[in-house]
N, C-alpha and C positions, 0 to 999 in steps of 0.2 A: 543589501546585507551590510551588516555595520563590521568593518576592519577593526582587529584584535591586535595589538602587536606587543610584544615585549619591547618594554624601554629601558636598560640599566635592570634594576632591582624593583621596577613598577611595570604596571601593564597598560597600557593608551589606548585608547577605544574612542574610534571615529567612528562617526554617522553622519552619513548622507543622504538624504529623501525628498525628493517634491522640495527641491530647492533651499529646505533649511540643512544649514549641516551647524555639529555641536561635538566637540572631543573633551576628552577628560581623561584623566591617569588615575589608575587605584594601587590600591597594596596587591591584589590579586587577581586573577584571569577571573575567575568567578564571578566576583562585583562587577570588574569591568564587562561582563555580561548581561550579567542584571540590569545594569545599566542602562548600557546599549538596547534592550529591546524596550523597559520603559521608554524611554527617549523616543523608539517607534513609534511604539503605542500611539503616545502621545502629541507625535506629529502626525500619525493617522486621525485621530481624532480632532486633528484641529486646536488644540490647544496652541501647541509653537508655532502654528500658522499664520497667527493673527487674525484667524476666525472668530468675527463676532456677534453678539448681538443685533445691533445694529445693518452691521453686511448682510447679515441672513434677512432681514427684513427686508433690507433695500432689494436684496436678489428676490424674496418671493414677491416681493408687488412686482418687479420688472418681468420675471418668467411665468408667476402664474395667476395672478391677482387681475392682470389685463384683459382676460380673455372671461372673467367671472362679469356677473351680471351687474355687481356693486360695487367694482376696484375700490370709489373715492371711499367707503364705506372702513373698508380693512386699512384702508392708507391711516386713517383717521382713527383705528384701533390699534395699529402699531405705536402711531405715537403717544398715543396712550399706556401701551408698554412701555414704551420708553424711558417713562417717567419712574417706573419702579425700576425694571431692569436696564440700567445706563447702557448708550451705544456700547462703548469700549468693552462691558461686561464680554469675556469669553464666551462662546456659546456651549463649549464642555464644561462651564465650570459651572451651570445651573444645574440644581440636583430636582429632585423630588421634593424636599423639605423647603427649599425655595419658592416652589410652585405652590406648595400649601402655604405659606406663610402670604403668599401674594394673593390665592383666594381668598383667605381669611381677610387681609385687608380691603381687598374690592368688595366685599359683602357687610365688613362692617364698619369703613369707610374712616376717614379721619377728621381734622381741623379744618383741611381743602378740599375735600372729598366728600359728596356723598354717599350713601352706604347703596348696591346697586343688589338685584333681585339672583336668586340662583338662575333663574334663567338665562339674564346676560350674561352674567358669568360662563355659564355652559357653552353658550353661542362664542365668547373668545375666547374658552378651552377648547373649542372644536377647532377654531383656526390658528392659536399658536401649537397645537400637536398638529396639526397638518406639515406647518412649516418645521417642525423637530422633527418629523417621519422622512419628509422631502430630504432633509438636513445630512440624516443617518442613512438613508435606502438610497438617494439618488446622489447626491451630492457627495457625499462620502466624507464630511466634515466633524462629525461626528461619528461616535461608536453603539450609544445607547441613548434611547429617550428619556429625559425624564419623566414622563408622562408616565411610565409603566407603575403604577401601583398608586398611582396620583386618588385618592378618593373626590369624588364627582357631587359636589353638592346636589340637591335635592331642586327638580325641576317648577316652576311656577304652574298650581293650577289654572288650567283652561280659564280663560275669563266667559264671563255668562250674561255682559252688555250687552244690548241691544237696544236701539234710538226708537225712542217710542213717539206717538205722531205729536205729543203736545210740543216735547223738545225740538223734536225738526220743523213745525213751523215755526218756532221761535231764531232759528238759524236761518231759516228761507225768509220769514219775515224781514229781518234785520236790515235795517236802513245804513249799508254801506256803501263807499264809489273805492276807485280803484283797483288794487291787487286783493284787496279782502273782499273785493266782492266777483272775483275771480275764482277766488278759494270758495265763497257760499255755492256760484253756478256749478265747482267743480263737485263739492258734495252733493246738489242734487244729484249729479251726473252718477256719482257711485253707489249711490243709492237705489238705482234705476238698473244699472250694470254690474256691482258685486265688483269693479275695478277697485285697484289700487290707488293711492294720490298720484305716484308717480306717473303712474299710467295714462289717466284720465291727462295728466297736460302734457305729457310727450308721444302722444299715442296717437297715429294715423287714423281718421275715422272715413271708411269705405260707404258712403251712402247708398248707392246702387244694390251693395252685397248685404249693407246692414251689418257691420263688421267691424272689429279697432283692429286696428293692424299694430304689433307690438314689436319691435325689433330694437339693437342696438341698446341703448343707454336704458331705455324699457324693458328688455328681458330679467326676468325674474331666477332664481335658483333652479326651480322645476323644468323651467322653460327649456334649457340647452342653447345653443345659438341659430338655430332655426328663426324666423320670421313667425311670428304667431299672430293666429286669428282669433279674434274673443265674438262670439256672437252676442248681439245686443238687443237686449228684449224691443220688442216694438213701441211701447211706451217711450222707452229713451232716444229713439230715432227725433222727434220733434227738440231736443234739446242742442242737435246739434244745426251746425256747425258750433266749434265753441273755441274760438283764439285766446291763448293764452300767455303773457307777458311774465306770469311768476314763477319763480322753480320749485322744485320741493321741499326742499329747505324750509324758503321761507316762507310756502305755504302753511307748512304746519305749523310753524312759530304762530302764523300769523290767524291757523283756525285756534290752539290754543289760545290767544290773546281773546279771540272771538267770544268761545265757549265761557271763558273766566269773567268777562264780562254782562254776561248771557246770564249767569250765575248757573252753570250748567256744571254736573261734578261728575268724575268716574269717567266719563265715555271720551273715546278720541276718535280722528278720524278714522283710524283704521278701523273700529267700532262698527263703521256703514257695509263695510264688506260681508261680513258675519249678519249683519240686518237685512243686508239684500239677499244673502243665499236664504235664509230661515224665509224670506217673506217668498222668492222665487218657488222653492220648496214646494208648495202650495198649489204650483201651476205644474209641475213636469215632474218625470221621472227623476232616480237618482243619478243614473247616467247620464241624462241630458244636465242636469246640475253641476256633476263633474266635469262636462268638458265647459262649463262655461268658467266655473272655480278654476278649472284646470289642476283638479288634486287627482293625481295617480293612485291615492291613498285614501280609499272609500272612508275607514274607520278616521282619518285625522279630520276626513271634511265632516263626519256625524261629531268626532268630540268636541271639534275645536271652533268650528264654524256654522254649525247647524246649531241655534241658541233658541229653539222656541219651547218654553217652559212646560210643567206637565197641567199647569193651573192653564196656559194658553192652549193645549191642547184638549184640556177638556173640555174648554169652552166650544171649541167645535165640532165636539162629537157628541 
């Protein structure tokens, strides 16, 4: 509670809270009220606290970002905030109209920037109001999100790629040594299995069970931290064992480089996931397709990743 006292002909109003204290004198007991509980407020909220930007991030990769499937992932999207909203920025002094002005610029990009899709943008509105919800509900650094009333750009249609056989022998053909031709074995591999990049080179392969074992630095979103099993079609058994010296990083870099020179356009790696369910598809149920997707969400595995067209399916009816 903040101490009222008459001083002389003025009235002094001290506040003390959570370590910050601030006094002032007015002409009357009423302002010095008024005062005093803004001054609250406002050390509730983190404002006089020295709560900032910056700190909030650092705290959520330290409490919650490490136990996600992709920490290095959002590490590498804070500092990316960063660059718009400076460390030092307050973290109550971001409104709403700040958040839209900072959309607008991520979409329509600058002199150093290029302009990024509503979908990215969605995926790091989804994780800076995480960290603003954490901010206000757990933390208690804040009062209100700014997020409340935030308008949500308009999400990316579904993409409708699919690696057609003349382009993948042309990527399996390809006369490469090294870490690029790490990256070709690993695309057969996803091709075959419906995995991931990351997957296919950090991912335990069970030969006996027929099986990738997926855990740690390989867990996905859907996953949880459970240890998971991908069953692997039998065709893809003969590819392995498969040792791999690149990370994913620079694999992709390095299929991109591939593909561009390929003169291959549109399709990336992740492209093979979406071509191996559609072509899987064909042999098994939709349930047995799910757990090998590993989608909980029947309808997102038919929008997003089931891609075989109505001209290919009437070819074979």
């Amino acid at each position: 509670m903040a101490s009222i006292q008459k001083q002389g002909q003025k009235w002094r109003a001290q506040v003390a809270r959570k370590g910050v204290r601030r006094s002032a004198v007015w002409d009357t007991k009423r302002e010095a009220q008024q005062w005093a509980d803004r001054i609250e407020s406002e050390i509730d909220a983190g404002v006089l606290q020295g709560r900032t930007f910056g700190e909030a991030a650092a705290h959520y990769l330290k409490t919650v970002s490490k136990d996600k499937a992709d920490p290095e992932w959002e590490r590498r999207r804070f500092d990316a905030f960063m660059e718009y909203f400076r460390p030092e920025t307050k973290l109550a002094s971001i409104t709403t109209a700040h958040l839209g002005e900072w959309r607008d610029w991520r979409m329509e990009g600058d002199d150093e920037h290029r302009p990024v899709t509503g979908g990215t943008v969605l995926r790091e509105i989804n994780l800076m109001r995480h960290m603003f919800s954490l901010a206000r509900d757990e933390w208690k650094w804040i009062q209100t999100s700014p997020f409340t009333g935030l308008r949500m750009p308009e999400d990316n249609e579904p993409r409708t790629q699919v690696w057609r056989w003349r382009q993948i022998k042309r990527v399996l053909r390809a006369d490469r040594d090294g870490k690029t031709a790490e990256v070709i074995r690993a695309f057969r591999i996803a091709l075959h299995t419906a995995l991931r990049l990351k997957e296919v080179l950090e991912g335990r392969y069970d030969p006996v069970r027929r099986v990738m074992l997926l855990g740690g630095a390989t867990r996905t979103k859907g996953d949880g931290k459970k240890l998971v099993e991908v069953p692997v079609p039998r065709r893809a058994h003969k590819l392995f064992p498969a040792t791999f010296t690149v990370g994913p990083n620079e694999a992709s870099a390095l299929f991109s480089t591939l593909t561009t020179q390929l003169l291959i356009e549109d399709l990336t790696f992740h492209d093979t996931r979406a071509t191996a369910l559609t072509l899987l598809a064909r042999r098994m149920d939709v349930m047995t397709l799910a757990r090998i997707s590993r989608h909980k969400d029947l309808n997102l595995l038919l929008r997003t990743y089931y891609r075989e067209s109505a001209d290919d399916i009437a070819a074979r009816i």
